[in-house]
DRENDO-1510 file (C-alpha; in Angstrom, 1 decimal, always signed):
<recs>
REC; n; res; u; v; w
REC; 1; UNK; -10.4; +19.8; -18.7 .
REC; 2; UNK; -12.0; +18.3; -22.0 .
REC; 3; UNK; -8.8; +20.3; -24.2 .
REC; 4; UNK; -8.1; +18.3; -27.2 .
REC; 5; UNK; -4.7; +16.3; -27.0 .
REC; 6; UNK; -4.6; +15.3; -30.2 .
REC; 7; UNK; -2.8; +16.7; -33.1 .
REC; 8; UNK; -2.7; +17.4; -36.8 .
REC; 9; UNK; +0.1; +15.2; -39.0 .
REC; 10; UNK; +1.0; +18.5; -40.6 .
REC; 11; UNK; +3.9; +20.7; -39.0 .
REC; 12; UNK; +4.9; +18.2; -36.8 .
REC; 13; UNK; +8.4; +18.4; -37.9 .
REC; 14; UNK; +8.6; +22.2; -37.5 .
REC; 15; UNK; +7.4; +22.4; -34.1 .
REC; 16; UNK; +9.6; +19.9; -33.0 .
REC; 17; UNK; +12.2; +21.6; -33.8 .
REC; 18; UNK; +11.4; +24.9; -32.6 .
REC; 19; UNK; +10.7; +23.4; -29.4 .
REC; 20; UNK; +14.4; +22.0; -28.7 .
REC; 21; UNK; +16.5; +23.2; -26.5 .
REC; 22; UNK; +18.6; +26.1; -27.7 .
REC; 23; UNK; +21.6; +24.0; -27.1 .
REC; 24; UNK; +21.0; +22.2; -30.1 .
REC; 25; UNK; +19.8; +24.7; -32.3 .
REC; 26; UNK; +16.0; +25.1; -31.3 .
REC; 27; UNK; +14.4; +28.3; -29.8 .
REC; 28; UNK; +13.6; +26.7; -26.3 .
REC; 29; UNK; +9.7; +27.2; -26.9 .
REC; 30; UNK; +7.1; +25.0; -25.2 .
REC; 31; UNK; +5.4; +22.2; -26.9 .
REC; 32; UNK; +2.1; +22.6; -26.2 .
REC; 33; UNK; +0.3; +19.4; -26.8 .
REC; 34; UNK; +3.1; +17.7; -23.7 .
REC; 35; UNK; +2.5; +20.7; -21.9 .
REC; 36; UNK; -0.9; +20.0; -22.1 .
REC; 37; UNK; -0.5; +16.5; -20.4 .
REC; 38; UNK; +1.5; +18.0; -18.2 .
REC; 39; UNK; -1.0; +20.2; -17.3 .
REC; 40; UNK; -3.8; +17.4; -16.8 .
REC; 41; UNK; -1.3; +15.3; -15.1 .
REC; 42; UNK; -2.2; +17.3; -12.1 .
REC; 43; UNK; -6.1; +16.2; -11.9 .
REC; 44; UNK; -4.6; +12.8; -11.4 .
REC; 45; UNK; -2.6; +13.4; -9.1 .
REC; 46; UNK; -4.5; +15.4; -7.0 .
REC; 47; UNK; -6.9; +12.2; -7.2 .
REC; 48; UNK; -4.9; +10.6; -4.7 .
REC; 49; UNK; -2.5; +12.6; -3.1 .
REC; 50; UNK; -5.4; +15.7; -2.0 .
REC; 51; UNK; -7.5; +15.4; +0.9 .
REC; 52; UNK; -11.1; +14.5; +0.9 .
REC; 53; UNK; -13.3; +17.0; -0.7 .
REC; 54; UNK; -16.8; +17.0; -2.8 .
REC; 55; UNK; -15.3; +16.9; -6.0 .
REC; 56; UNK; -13.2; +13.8; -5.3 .
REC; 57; UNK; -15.8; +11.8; -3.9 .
REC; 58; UNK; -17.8; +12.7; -6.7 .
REC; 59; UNK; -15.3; +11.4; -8.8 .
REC; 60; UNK; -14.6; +8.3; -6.7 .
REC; 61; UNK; -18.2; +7.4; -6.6 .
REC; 62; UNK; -18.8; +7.6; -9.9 .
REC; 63; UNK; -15.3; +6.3; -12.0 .
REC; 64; UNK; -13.7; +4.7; -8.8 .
REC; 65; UNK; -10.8; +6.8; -8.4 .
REC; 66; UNK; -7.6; +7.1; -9.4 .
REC; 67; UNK; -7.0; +3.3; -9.8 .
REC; 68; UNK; -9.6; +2.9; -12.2 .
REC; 69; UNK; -7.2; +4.8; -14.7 .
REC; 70; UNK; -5.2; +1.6; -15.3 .
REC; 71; UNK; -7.8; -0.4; -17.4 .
REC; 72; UNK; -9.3; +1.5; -20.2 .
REC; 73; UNK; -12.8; +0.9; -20.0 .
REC; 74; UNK; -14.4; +0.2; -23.5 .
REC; 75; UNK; -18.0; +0.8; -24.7 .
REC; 76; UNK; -18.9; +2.7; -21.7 .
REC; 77; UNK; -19.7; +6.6; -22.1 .
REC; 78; UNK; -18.1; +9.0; -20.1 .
REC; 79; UNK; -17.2; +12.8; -20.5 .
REC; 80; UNK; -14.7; +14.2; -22.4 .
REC; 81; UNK; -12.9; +15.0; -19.0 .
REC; 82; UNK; -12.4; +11.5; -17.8 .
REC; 83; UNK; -11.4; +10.1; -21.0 .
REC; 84; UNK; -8.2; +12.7; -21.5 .
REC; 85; UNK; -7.4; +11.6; -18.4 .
REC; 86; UNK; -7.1; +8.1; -19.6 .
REC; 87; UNK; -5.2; +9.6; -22.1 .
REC; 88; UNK; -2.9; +11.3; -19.9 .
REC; 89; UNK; -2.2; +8.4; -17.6 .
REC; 90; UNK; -0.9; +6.2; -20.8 .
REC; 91; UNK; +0.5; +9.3; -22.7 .
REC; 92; UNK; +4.1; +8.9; -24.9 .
REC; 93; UNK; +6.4; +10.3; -22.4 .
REC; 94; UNK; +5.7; +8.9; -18.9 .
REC; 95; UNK; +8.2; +5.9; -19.7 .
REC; 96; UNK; +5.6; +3.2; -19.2 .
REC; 97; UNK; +2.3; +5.0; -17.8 .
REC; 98; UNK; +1.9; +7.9; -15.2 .
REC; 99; UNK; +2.2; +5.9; -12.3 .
REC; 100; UNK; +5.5; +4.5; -13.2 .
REC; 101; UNK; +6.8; +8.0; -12.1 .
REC; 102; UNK; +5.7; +7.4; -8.5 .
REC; 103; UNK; +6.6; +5.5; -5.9 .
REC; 104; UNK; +4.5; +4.7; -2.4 .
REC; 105; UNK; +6.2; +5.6; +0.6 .
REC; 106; UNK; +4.4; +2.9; +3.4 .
REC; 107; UNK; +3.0; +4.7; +6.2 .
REC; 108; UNK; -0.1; +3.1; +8.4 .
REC; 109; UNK; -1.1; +0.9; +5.1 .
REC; 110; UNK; -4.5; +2.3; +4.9 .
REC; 111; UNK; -4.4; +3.6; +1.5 .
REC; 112; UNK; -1.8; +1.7; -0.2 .
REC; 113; UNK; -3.6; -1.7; -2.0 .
REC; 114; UNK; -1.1; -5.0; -0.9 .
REC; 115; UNK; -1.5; -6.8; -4.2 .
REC; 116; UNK; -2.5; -4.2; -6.9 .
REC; 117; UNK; -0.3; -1.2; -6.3 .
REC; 118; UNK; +3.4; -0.3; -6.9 .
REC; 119; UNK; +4.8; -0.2; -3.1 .
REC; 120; UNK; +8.1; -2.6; -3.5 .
REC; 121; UNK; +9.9; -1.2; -6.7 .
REC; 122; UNK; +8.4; -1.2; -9.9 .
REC; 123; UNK; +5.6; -3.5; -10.2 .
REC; 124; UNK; +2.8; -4.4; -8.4 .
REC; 125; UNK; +3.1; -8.4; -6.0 .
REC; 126; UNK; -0.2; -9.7; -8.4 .
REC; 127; UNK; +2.4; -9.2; -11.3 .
REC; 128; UNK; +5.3; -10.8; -9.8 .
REC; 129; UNK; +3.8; -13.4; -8.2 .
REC; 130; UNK; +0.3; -14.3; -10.3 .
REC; 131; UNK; +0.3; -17.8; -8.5 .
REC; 132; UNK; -0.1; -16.4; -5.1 .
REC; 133; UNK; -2.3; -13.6; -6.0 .
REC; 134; UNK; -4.5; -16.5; -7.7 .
REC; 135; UNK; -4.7; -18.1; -4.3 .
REC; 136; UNK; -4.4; -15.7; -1.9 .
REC; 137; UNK; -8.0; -14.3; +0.2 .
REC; 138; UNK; -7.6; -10.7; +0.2 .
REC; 139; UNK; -6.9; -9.9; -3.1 .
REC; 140; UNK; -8.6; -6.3; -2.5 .
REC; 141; UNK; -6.6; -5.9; +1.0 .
REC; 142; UNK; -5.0; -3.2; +2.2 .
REC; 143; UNK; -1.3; -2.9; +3.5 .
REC; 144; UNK; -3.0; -3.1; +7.0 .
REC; 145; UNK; -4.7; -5.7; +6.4 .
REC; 146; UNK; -1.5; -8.3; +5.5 .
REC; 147; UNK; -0.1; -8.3; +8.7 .
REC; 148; UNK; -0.2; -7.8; +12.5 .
REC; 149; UNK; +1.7; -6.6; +15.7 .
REC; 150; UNK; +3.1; -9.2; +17.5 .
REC; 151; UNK; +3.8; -9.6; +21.4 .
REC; 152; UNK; +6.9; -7.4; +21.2 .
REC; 153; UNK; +4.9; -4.4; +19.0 .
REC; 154; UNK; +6.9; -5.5; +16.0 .
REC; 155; UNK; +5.0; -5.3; +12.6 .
REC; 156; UNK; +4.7; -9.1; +11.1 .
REC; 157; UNK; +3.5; -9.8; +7.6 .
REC; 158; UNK; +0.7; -12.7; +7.6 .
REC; 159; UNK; -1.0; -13.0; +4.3 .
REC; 160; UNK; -4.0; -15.4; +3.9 .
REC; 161; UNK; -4.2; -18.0; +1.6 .
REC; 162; UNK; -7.4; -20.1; +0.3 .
REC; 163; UNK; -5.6; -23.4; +0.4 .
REC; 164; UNK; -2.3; -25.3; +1.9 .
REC; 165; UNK; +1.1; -24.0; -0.4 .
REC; 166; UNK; +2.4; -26.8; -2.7 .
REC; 167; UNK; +6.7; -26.8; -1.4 .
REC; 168; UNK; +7.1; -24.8; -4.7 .
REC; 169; UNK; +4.7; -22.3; -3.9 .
REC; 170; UNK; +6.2; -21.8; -0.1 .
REC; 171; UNK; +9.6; -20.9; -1.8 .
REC; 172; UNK; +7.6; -18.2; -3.8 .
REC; 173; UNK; +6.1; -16.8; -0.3 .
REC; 174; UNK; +9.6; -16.8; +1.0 .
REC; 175; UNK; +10.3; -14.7; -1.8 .
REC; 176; UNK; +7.9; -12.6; -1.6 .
REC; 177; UNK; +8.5; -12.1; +2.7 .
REC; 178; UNK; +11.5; -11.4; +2.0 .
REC; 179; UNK; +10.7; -8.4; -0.1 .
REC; 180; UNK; +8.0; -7.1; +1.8 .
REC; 181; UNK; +10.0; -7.5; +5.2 .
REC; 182; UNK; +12.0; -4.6; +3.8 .
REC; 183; UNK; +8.6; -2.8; +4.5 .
REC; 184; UNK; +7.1; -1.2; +7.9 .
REC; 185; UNK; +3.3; -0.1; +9.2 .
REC; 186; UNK; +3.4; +3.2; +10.7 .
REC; 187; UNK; +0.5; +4.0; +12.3 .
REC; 188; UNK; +1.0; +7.4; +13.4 .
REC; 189; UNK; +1.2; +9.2; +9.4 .
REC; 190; UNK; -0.6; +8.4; +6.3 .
REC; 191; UNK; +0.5; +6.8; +3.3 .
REC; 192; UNK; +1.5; +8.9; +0.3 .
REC; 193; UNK; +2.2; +9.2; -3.5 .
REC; 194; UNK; +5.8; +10.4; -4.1 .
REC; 195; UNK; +6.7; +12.0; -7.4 .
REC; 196; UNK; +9.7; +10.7; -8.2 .
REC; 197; UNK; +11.5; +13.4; -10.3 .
REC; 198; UNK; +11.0; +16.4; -7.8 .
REC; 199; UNK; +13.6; +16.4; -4.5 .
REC; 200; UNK; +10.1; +17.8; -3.0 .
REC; 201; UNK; +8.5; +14.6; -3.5 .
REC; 202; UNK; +5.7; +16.2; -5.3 .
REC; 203; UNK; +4.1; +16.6; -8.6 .
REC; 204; UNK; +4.8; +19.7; -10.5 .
REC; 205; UNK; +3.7; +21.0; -14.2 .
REC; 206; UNK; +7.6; +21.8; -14.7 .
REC; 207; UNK; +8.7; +18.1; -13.6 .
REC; 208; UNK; +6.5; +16.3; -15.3 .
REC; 209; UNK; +7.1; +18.5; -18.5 .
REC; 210; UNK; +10.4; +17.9; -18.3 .
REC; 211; UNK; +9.5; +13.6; -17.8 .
REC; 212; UNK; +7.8; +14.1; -21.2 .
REC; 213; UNK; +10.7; +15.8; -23.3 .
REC; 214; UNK; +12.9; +13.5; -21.9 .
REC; 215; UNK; +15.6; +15.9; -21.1 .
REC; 216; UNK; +17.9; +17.4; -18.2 .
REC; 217; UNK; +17.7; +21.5; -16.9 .
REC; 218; UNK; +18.4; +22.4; -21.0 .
REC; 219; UNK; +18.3; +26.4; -21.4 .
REC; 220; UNK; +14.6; +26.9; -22.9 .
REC; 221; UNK; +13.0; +29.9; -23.8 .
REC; 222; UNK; +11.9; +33.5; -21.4 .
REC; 223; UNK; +8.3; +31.9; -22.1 .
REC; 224; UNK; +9.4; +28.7; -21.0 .
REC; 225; UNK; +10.9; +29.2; -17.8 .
REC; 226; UNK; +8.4; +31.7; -16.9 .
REC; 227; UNK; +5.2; +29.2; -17.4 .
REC; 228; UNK; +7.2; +26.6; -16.1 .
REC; 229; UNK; +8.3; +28.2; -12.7 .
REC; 230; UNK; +6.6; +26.5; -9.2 .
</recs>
């Protein structure tokens, strides 16, 4: 990593168009600085979706994963590495940011944070409902963590709260049951990220290219489709 992403003002124009699909009247070449991201893009995904090894609890330890992605931090030094792949997680392209392209598919709830990540649709429950996130106790709690098995091993959400709900804050935790009743623990597999444009569920250099053109299976150059290929 540590590959500059930015570019000169220059010949922007020219390799914009060279990089177009042939279709409409480009020469299907790659554009380098999105393939770049694309590229990168990997390193964070692999923060998450890999299994445990030294170089991710190394990273973990010392930038806190994955997660930590989401708020810029200023004034603070850190590599060159980390800080492309700040970059990359709020690069032009990714429709929003980088996680925006994934979804959580809920498994045993053990890695999957109940307030602060994207697990029911596109944004996370602190976001749509701030009030109860204010007031709830486990605002670092896991999936596994918001709930229990009752008598008949079904799976029962059971969130804490610091206080009694005013009436208008109960209709807001109806709400918000109601939503995550569409949701199941299963403890016998592990949560996990799903890339949501690949039918394999996971994240490839060619998807994610294609995420950042913003286009369909266009006809691209030999070059293209032979650095592109899984």
């Amino acid at each position: 990593m540590g590959v500059g992403l930015r570019r000169k003002e220059g010949s922007v124009g020219f390799m914009e168009k060279v990089c177009e699909a042939k279709e409409i009247g480009g020469l299907g070449m790659l554009e380098l600085r999105k393939f770049n991201v694309a590229l990168l893009g990997k390193w964070i995904w692999r923060l998450d979706s890999e299994e445990r090894g030294l170089w991710k609890e190394v990273v973990e330890s010392k930038y806190g994963g994955w997660r930590s992605l989401r708020n810029q931090r200023i004034g603070r030094p850190e590599p060159l590495c980390w800080k492309d792949l700040e970059e990359i997680w709020r690069s032009e392209g990714w429709k929003g940011s980088f996680e925006d392209n994934c979804i959580w598919e809920v498994r045993n709830g053990r890695e999957i944070m109940l307030w602060k990540d994207k697990w029911l649709g596109d944004e996370a429950l602190k976001d749509k409902f701030p009030r109860l996130f204010s007031i709830c106790s486990g605002k670092g709690d896991k999936l596994w963590q918001g709930g229990e098995w009752n008598s008949n091993l079904q799976w029962v959400w059971k969130i804490g709260w610091r206080r009694s709900l005013f009436e208008w804050e109960k209709h807001q935790e109806l709400e918000m049951g109601r939503l995550m009743g569409s949701k199941c623990i299963n403890m016998e597999k592990d949560d996990r990220w799903v890339w949501k444009e690949n039918e394999t569920a996971k994240y490839t250099v060619k998807s994610a290219y294609r995420i950042l053109k913003d286009e369909e299976q266009g006809e691209g150059g030999p070059m293209y489709e032979e650095v592109l290929a899984d």
